[in-house]
PyMOL commands that place a pseudoatom at each C-alpha (Angstrom):
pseudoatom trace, name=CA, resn=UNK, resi=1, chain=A, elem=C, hetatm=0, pos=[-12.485, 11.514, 6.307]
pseudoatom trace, name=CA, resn=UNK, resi=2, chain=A, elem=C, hetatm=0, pos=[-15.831, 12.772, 4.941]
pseudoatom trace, name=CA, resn=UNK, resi=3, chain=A, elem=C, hetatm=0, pos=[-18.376, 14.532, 7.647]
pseudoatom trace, name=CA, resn=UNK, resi=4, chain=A, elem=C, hetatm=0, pos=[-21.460, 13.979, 5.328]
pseudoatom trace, name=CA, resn=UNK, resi=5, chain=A, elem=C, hetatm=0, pos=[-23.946, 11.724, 6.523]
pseudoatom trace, name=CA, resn=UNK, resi=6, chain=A, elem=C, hetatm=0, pos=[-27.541, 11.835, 7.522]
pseudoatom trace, name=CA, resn=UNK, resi=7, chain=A, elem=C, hetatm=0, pos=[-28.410, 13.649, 10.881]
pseudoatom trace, name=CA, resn=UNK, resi=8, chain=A, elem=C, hetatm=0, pos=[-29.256, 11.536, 13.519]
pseudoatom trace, name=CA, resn=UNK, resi=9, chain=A, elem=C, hetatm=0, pos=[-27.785, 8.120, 11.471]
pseudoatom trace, name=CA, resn=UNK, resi=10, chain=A, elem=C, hetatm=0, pos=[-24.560, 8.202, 12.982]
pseudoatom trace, name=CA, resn=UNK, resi=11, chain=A, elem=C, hetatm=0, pos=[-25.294, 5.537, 15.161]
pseudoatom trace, name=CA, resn=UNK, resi=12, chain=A, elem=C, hetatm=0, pos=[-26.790, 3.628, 12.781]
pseudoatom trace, name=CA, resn=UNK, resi=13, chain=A, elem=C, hetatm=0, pos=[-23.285, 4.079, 10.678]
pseudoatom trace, name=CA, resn=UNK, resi=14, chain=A, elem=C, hetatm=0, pos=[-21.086, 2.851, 12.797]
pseudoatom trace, name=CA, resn=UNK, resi=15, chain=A, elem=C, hetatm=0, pos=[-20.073, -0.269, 12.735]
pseudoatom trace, name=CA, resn=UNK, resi=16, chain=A, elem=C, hetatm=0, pos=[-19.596, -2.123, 16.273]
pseudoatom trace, name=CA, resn=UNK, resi=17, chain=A, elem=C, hetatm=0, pos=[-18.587, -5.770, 14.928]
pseudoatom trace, name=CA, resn=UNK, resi=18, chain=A, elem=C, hetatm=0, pos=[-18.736, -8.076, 11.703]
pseudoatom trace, name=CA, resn=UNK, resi=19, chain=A, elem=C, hetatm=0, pos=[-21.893, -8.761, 12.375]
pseudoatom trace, name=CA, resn=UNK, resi=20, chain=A, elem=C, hetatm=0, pos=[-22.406, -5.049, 11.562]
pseudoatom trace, name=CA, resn=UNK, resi=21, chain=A, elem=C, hetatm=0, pos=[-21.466, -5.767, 8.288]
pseudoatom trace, name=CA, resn=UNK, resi=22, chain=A, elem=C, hetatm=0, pos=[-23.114, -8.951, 7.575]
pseudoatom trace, name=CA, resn=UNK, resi=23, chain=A, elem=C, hetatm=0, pos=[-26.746, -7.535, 8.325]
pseudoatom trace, name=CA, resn=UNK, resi=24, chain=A, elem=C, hetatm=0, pos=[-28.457, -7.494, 5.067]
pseudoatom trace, name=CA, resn=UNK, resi=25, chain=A, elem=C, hetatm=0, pos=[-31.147, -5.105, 5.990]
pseudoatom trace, name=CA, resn=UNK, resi=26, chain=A, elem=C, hetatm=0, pos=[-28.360, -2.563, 7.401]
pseudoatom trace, name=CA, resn=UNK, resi=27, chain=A, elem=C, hetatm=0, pos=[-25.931, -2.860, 4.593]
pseudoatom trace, name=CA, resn=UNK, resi=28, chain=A, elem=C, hetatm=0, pos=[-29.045, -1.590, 2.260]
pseudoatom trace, name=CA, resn=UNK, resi=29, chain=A, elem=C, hetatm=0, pos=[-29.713, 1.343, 4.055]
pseudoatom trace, name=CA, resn=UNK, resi=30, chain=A, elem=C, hetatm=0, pos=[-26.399, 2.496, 4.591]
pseudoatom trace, name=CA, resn=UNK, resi=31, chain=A, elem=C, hetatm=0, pos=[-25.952, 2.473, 0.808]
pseudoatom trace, name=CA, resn=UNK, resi=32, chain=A, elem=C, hetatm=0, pos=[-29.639, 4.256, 0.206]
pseudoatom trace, name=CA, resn=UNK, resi=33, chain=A, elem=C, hetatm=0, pos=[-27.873, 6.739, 2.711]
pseudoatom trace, name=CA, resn=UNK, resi=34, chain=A, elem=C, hetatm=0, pos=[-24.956, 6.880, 0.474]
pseudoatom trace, name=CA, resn=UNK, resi=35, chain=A, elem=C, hetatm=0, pos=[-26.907, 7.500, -2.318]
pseudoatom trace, name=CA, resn=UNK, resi=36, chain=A, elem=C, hetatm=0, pos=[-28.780, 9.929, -1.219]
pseudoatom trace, name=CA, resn=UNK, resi=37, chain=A, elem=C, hetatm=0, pos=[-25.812, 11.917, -0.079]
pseudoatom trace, name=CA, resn=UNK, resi=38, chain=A, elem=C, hetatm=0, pos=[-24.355, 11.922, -3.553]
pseudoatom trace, name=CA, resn=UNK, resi=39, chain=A, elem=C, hetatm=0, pos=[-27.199, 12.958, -4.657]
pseudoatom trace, name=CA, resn=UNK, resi=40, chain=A, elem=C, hetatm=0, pos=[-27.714, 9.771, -7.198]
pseudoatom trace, name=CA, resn=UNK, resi=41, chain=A, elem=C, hetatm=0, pos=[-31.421, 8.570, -6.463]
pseudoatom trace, name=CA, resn=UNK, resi=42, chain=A, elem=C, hetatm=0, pos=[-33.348, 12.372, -7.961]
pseudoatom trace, name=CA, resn=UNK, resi=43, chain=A, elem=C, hetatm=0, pos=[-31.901, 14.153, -4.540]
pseudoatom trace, name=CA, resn=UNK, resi=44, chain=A, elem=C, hetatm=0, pos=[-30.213, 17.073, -4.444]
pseudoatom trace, name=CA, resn=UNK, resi=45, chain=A, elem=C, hetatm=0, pos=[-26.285, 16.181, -3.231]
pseudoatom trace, name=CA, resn=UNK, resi=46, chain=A, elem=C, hetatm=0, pos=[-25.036, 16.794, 0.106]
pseudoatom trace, name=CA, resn=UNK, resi=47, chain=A, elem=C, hetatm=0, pos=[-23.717, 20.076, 0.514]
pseudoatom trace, name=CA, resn=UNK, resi=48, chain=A, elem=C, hetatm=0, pos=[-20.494, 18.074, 0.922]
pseudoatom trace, name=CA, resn=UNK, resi=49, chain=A, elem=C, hetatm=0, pos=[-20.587, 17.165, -2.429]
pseudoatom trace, name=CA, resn=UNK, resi=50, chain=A, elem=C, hetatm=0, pos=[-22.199, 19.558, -4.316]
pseudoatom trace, name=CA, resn=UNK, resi=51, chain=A, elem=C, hetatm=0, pos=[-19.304, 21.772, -5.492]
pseudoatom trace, name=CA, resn=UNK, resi=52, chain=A, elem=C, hetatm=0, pos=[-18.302, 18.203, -7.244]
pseudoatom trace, name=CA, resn=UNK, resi=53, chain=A, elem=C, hetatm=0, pos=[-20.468, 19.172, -10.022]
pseudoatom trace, name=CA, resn=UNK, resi=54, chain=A, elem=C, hetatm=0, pos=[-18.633, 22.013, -10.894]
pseudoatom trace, name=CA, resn=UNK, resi=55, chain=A, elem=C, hetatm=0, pos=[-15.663, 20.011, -11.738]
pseudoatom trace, name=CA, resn=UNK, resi=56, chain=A, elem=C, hetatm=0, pos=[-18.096, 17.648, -13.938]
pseudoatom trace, name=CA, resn=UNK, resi=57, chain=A, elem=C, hetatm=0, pos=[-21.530, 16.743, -14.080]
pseudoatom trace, name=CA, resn=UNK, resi=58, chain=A, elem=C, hetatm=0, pos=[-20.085, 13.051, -14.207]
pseudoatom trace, name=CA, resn=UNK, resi=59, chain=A, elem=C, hetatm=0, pos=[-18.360, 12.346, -11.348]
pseudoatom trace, name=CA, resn=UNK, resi=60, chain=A, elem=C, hetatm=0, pos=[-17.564, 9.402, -8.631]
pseudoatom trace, name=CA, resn=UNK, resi=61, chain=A, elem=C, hetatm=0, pos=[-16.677, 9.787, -4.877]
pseudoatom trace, name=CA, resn=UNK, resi=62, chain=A, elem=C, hetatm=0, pos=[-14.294, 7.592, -3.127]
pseudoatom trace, name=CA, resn=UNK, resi=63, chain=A, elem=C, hetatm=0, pos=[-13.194, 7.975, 0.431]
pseudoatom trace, name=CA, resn=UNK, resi=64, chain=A, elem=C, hetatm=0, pos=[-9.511, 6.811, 1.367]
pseudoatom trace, name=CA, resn=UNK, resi=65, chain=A, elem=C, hetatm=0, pos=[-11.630, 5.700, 4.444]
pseudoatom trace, name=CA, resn=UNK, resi=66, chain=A, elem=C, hetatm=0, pos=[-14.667, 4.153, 5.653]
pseudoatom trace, name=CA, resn=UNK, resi=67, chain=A, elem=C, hetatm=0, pos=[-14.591, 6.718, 8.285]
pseudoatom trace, name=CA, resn=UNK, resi=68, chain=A, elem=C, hetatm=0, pos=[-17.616, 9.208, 8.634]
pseudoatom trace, name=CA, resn=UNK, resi=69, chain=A, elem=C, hetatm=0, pos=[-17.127, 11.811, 11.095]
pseudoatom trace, name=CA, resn=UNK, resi=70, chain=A, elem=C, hetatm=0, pos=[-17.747, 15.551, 11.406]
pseudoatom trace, name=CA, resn=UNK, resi=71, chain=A, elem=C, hetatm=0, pos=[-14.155, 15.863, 13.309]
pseudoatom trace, name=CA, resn=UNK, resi=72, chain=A, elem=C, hetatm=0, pos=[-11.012, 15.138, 11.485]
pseudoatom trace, name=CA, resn=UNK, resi=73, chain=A, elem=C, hetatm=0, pos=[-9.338, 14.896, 14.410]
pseudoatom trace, name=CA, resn=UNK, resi=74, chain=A, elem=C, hetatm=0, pos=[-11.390, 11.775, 15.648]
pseudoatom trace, name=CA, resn=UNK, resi=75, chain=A, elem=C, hetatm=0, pos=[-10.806, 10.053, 12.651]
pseudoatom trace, name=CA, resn=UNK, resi=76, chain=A, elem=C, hetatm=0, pos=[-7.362, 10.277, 12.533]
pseudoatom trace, name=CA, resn=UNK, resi=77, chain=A, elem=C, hetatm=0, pos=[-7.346, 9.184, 16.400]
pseudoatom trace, name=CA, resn=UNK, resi=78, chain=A, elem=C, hetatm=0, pos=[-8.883, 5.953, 15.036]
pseudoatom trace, name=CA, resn=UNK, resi=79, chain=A, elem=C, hetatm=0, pos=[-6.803, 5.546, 12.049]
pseudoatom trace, name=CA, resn=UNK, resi=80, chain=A, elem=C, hetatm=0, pos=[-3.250, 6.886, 12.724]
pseudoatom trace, name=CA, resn=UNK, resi=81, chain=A, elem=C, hetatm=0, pos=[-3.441, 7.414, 16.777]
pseudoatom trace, name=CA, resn=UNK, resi=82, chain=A, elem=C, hetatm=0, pos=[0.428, 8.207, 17.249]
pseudoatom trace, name=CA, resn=UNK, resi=83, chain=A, elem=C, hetatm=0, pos=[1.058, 9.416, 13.714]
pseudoatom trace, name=CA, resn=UNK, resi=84, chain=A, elem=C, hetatm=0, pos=[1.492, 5.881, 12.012]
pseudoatom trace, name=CA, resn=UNK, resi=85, chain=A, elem=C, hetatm=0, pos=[-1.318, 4.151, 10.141]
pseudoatom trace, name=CA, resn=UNK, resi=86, chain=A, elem=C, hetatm=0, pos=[-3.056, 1.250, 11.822]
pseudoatom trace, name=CA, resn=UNK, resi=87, chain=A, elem=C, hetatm=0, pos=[-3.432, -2.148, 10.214]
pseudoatom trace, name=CA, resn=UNK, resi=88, chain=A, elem=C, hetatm=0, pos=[-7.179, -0.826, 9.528]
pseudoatom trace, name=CA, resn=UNK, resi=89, chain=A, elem=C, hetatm=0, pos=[-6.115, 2.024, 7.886]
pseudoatom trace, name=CA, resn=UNK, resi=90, chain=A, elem=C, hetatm=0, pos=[-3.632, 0.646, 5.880]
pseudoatom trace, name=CA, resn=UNK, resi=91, chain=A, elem=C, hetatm=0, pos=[-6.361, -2.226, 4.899]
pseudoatom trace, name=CA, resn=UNK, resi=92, chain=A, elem=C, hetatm=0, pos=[-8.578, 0.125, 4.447]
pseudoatom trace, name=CA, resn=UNK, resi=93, chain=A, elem=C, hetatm=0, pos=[-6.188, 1.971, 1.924]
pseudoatom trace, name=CA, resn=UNK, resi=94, chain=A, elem=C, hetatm=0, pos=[-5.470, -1.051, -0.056]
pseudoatom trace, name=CA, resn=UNK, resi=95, chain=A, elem=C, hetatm=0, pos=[-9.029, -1.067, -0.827]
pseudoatom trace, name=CA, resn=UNK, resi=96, chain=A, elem=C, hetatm=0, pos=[-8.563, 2.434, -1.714]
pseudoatom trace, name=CA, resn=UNK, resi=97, chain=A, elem=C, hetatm=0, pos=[-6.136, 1.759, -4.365]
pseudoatom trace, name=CA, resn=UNK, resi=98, chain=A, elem=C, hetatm=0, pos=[-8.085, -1.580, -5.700]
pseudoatom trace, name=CA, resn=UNK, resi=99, chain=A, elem=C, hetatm=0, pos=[-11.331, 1.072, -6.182]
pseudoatom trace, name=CA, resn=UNK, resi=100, chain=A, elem=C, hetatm=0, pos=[-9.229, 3.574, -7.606]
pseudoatom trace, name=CA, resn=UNK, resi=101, chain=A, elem=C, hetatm=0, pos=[-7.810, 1.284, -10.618]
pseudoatom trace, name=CA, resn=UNK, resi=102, chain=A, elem=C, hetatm=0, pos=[-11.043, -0.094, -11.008]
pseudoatom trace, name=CA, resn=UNK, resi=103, chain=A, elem=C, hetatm=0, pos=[-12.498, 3.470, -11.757]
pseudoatom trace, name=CA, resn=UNK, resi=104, chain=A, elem=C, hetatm=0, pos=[-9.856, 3.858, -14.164]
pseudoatom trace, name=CA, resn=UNK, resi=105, chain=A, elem=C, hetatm=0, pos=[-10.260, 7.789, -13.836]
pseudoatom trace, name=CA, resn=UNK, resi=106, chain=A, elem=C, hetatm=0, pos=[-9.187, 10.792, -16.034]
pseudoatom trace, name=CA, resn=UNK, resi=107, chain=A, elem=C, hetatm=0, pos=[-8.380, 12.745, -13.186]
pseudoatom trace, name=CA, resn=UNK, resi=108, chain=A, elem=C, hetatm=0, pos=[-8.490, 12.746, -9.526]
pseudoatom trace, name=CA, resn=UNK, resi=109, chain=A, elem=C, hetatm=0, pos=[-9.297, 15.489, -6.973]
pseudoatom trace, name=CA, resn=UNK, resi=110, chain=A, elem=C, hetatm=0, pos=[-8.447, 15.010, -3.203]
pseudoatom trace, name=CA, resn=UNK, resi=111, chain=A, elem=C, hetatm=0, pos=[-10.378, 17.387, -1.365]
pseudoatom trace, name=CA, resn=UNK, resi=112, chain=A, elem=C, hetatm=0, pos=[-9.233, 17.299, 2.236]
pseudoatom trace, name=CA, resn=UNK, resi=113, chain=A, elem=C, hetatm=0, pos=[-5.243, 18.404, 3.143]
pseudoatom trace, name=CA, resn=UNK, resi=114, chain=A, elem=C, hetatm=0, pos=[-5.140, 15.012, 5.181]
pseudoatom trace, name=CA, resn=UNK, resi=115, chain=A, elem=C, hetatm=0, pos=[-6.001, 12.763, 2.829]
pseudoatom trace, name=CA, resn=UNK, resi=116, chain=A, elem=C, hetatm=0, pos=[-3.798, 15.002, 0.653]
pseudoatom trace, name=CA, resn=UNK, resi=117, chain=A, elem=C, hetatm=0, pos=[-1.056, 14.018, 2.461]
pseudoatom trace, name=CA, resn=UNK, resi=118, chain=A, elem=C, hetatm=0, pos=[-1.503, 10.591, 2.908]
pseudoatom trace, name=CA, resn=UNK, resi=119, chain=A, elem=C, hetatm=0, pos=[-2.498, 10.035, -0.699]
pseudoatom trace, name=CA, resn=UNK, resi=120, chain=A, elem=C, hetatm=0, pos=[0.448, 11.239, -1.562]
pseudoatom trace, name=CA, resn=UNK, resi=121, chain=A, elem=C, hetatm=0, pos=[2.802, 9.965, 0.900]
pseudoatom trace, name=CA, resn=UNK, resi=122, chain=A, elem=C, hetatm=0, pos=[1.117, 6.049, 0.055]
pseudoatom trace, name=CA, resn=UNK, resi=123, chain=A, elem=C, hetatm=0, pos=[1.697, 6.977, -3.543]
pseudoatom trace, name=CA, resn=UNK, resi=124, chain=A, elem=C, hetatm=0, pos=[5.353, 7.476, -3.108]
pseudoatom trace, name=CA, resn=UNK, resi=125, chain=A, elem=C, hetatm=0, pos=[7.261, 7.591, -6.245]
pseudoatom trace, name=CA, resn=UNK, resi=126, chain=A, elem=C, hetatm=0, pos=[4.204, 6.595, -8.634]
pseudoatom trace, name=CA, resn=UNK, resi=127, chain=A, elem=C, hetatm=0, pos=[3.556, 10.284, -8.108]
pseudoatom trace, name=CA, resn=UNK, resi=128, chain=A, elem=C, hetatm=0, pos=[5.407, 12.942, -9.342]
pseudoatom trace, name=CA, resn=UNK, resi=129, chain=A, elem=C, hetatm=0, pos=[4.736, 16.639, -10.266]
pseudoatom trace, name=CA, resn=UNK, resi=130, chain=A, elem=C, hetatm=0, pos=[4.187, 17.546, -13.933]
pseudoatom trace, name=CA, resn=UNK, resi=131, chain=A, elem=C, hetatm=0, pos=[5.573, 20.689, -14.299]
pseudoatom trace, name=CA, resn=UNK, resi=132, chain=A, elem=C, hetatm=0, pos=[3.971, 20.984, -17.959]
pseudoatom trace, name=CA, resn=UNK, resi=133, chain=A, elem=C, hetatm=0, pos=[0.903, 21.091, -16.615]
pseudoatom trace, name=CA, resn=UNK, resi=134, chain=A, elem=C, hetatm=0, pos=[1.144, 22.413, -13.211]
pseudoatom trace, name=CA, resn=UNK, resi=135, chain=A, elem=C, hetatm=0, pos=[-0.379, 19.110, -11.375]
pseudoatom trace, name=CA, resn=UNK, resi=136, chain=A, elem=C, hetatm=0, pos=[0.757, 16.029, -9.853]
pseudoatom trace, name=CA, resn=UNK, resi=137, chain=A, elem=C, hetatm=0, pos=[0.373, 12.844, -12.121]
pseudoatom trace, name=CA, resn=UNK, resi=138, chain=A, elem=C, hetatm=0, pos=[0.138, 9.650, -10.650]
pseudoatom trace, name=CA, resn=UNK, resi=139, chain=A, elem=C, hetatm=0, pos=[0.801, 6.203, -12.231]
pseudoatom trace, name=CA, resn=UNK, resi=140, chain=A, elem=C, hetatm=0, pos=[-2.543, 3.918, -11.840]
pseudoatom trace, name=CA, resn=UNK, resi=141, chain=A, elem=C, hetatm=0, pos=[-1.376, 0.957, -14.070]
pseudoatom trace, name=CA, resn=UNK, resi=142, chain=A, elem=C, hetatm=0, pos=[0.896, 1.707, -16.809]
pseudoatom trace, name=CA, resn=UNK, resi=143, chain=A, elem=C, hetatm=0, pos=[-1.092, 5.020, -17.539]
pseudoatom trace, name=CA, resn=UNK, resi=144, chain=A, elem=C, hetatm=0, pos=[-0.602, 8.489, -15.606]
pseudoatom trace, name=CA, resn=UNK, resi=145, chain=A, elem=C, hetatm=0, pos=[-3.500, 10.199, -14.297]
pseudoatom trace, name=CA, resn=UNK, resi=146, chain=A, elem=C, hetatm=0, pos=[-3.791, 13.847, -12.944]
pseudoatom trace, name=CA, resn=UNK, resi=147, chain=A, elem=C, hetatm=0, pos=[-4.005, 14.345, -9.448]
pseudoatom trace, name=CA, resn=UNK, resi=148, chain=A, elem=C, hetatm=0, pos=[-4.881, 17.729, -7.803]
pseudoatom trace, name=CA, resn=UNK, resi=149, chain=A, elem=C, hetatm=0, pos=[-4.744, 17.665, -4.027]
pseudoatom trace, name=CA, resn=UNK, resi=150, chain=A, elem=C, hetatm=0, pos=[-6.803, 20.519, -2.481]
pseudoatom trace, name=CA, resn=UNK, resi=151, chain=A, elem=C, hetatm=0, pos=[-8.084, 21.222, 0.618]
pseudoatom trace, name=CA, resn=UNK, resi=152, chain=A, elem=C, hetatm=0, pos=[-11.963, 21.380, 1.724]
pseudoatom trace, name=CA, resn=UNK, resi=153, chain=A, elem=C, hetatm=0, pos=[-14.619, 22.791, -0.951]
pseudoatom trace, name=CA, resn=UNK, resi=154, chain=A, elem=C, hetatm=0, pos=[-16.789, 23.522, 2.163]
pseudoatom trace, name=CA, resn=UNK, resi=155, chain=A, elem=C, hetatm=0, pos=[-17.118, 24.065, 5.972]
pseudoatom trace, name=CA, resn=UNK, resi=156, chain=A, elem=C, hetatm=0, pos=[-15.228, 26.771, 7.425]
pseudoatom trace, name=CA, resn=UNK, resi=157, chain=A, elem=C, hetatm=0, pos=[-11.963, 25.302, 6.079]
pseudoatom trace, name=CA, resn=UNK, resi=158, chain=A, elem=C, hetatm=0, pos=[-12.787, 25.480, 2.256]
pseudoatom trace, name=CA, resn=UNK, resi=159, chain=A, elem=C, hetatm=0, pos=[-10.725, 26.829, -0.262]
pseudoatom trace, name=CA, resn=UNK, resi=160, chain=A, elem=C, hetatm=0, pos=[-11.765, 31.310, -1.103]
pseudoatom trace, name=CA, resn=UNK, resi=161, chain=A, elem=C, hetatm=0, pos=[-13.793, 31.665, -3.856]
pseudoatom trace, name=CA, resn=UNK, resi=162, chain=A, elem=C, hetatm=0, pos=[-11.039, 32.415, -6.552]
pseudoatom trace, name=CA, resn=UNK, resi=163, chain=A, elem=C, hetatm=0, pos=[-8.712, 28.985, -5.412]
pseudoatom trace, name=CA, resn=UNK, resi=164, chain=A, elem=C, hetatm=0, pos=[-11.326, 27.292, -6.568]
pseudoatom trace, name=CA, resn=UNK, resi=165, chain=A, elem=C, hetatm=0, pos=[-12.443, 28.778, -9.548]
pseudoatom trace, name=CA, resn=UNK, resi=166, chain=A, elem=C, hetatm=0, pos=[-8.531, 28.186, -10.424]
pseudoatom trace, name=CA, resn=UNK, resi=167, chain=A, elem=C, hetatm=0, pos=[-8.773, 24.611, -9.317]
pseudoatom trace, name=CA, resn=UNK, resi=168, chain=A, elem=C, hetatm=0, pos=[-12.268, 23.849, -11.317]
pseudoatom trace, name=CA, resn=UNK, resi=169, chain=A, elem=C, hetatm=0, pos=[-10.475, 25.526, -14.421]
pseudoatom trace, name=CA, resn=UNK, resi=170, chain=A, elem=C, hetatm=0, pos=[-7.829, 23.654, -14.034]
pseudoatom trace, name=CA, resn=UNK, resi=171, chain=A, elem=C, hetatm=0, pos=[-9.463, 20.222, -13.331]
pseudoatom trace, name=CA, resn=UNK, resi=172, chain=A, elem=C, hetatm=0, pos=[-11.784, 20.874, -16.079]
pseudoatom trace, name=CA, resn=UNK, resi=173, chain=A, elem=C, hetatm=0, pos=[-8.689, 21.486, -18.576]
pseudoatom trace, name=CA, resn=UNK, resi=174, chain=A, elem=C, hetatm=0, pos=[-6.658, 17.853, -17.267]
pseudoatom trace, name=CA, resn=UNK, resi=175, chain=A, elem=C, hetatm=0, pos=[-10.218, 16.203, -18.067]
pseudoatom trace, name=CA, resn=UNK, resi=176, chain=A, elem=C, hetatm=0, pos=[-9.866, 17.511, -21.600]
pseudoatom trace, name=CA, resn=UNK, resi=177, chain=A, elem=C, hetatm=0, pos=[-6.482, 17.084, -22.152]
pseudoatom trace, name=CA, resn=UNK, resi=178, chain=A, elem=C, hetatm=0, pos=[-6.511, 13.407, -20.750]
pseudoatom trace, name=CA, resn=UNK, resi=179, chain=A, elem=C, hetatm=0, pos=[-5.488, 10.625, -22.537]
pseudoatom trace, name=CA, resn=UNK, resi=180, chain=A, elem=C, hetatm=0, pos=[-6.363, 7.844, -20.103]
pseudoatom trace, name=CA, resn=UNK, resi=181, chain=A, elem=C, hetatm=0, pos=[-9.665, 7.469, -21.022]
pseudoatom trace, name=CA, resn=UNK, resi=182, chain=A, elem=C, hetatm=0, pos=[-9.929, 3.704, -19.769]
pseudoatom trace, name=CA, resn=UNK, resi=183, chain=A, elem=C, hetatm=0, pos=[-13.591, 3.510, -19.630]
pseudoatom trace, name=CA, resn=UNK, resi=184, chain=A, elem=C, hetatm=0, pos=[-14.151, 3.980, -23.744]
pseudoatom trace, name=CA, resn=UNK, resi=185, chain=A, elem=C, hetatm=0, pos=[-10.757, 1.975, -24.335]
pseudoatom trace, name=CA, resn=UNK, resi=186, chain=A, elem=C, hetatm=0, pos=[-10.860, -1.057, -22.847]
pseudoatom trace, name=CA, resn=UNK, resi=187, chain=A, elem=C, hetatm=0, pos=[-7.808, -2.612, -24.349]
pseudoatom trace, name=CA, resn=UNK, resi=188, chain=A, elem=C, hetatm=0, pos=[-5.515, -0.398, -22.456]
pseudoatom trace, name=CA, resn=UNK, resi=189, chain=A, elem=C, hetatm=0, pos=[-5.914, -2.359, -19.081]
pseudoatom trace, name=CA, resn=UNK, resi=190, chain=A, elem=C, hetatm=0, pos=[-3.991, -1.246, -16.181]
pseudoatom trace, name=CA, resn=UNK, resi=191, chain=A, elem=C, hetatm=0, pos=[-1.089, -3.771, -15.236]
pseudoatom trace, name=CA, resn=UNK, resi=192, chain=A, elem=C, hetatm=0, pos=[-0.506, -3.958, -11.313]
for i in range(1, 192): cmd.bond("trace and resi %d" % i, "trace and resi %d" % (i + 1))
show_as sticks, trace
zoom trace
């Protein structure tokens, strides 16, 4: 449920058929797009993302969705239409989950109340509140990881200036006090 994208591409994002998906020439520039966005070839980031480098100037992005659309409310039409996930979605989340272990992260932010909420409701009891710490922890594997569910950093939704000076702080302090550092220690492989 992300709204950044290129003006003027969102044609060109959407995807109409597998045949969408199987064009070569498409696939590339959707990704340059990407890119871009993030800020990752010399560009400055989106201004969707670029409150992410507050948090860390080392960071990864992962939608819950392959959804790009400046309305919530559309998306969620598509994806949950009468409150329930559709097969896409949940698909779609499974990949989600498979990206998320892969990235073996020290700490995750969800930025969006939505995806909030359904990252925590798909989590179920793998996620619990750490009172210690004053975040959520989530099992990825064998190893807990600090979640902080937030809403929007921008738009006319985002979080006042001093939420999220508390919730960089705060993100910043999980990174340091993490001890799931997968990606120097590989031996500690997450077991599914």
């Amino acid at each position: 449920m992300n709204p950044s994208h290129e003006v003027g591409s969102e044609a060109f994002l959407r995807v109409a058929s597998a045949a969408d998906l199987l064009d070569s020439e498409r696939v590339a520039r959707v990704v340059r797009l990407e890119e871009d966005a993030l800020g990752r070839r010399a560009s400055d980031p989106a201004a969707y993302y670029r409150p992410l480098k507050e948090f860390r100037s080392e960071w990864e992005h992962v939608d819950l969705f392959a959804v790009r659309d400046a309305s919530q409310r559309s998306a969620l039409d598509l994806l949950q239409p009468d409150g329930v996930l559709t097969e896409l979605a949940e698909a779609q989340l499974a990949i989600f989950d498979d990206v998320l272990v892969a990235l073996r992260p020290k700490v995750v932010v969800v930025i969006n109340a939505m995806a909030s909420a359904i990252f925590k409701k798909r989590a179920g009891t793998r996620c619990a509140l750490n009172e210690q710490h004053g975040e959520h922890n989530v099992s990825l594997g064998a190893i807990p990881v600090p979640v902080f569910f937030s809403g929007m950093l921008t738009g006319r939704r985002a979080l006042d200036v001093h939420s999220r000076e508390r919730l960089v702080w705060h993100v910043r302090a999980a990174h340091r006090r993490s001890n799931s550092d997968w990606r120097r220690d590989e031996s500690r492989s997450p077991k599914r």
